[in-house]
N, C-alpha and C positions, 0 to 999 in steps of 0.2 A: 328796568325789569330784572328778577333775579335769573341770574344765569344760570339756576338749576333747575329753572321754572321752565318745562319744554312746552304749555299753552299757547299760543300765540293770541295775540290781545289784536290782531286782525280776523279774524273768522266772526267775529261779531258784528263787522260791516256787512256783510249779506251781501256780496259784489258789488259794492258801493267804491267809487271812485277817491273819494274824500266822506270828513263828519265834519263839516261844516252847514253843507248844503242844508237841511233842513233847517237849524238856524239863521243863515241868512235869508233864507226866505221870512221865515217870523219876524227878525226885526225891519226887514224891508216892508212888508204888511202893515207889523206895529206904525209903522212912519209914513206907511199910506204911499208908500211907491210902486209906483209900477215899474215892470220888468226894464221899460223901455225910459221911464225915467232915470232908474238907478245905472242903467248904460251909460245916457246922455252926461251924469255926474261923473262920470269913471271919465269919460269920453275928455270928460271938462280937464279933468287934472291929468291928461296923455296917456293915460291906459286905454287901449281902444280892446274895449271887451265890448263884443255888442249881445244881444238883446240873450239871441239863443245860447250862447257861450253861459250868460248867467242860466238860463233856465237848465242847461245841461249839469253847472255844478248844484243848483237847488235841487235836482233830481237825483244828484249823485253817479250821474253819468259822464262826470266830467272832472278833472283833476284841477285843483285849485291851488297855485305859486304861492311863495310868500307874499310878495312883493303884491299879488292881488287882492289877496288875504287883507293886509295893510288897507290898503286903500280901500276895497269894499269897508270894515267896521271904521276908517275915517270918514266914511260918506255916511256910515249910520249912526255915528256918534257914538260909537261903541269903541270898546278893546279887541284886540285878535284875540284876546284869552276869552273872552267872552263866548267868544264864537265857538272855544275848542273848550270851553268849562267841563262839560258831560262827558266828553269822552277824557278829558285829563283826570279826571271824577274814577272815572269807569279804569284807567290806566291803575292810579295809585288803590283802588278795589284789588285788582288783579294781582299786583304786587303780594299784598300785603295776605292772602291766602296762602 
């Protein structure tokens, strides 16, 4: 971000925890998971995130790690950039005004 840019490229989350959540809910849907299956997957590979924890970051009420990040778009056969496309999207917009 430019340092003479005093915007903040946060006020566009709406008291939103994380921009991910909305998209990992789409591609968990696209793949036909449920809340409690994409846990049991996490669960599978020693992230114990269970059910509500996801549905906290799909709602944006909940803060989402790297390392969570990771593993969730490995369980959906996605990239972490994937996840963060719209707002890295929406970051280089900001910039560039």
């Amino acid at each position: 971000m430019n340092s003479r840019n005093s915007r903040n490229p946060y006020k566009d989350l709406a008291g939103k925890k994380n921009v991910t959540g909305a998209n990992i809910n789409y591609y968990r849907t696209k793949k036909n998971y449920s809340v409690q299956q994409l846990s049991d997957k996490l669960i599978m590979l020693g992230l114990d995130l269970h059910r509500q924890s996801i549905f906290l970051i799909e709602s944006g009420k909940r803060t989402v790690s790297d390392y969570e990040l990771a593993a969730i778009a490995e369980i959906l056969d996605i990239t972490p950039n994937e996840l963060l496309a719209e707002y890295t999207k929406h970051l280089r917009e900001e910039n560039i005004k």
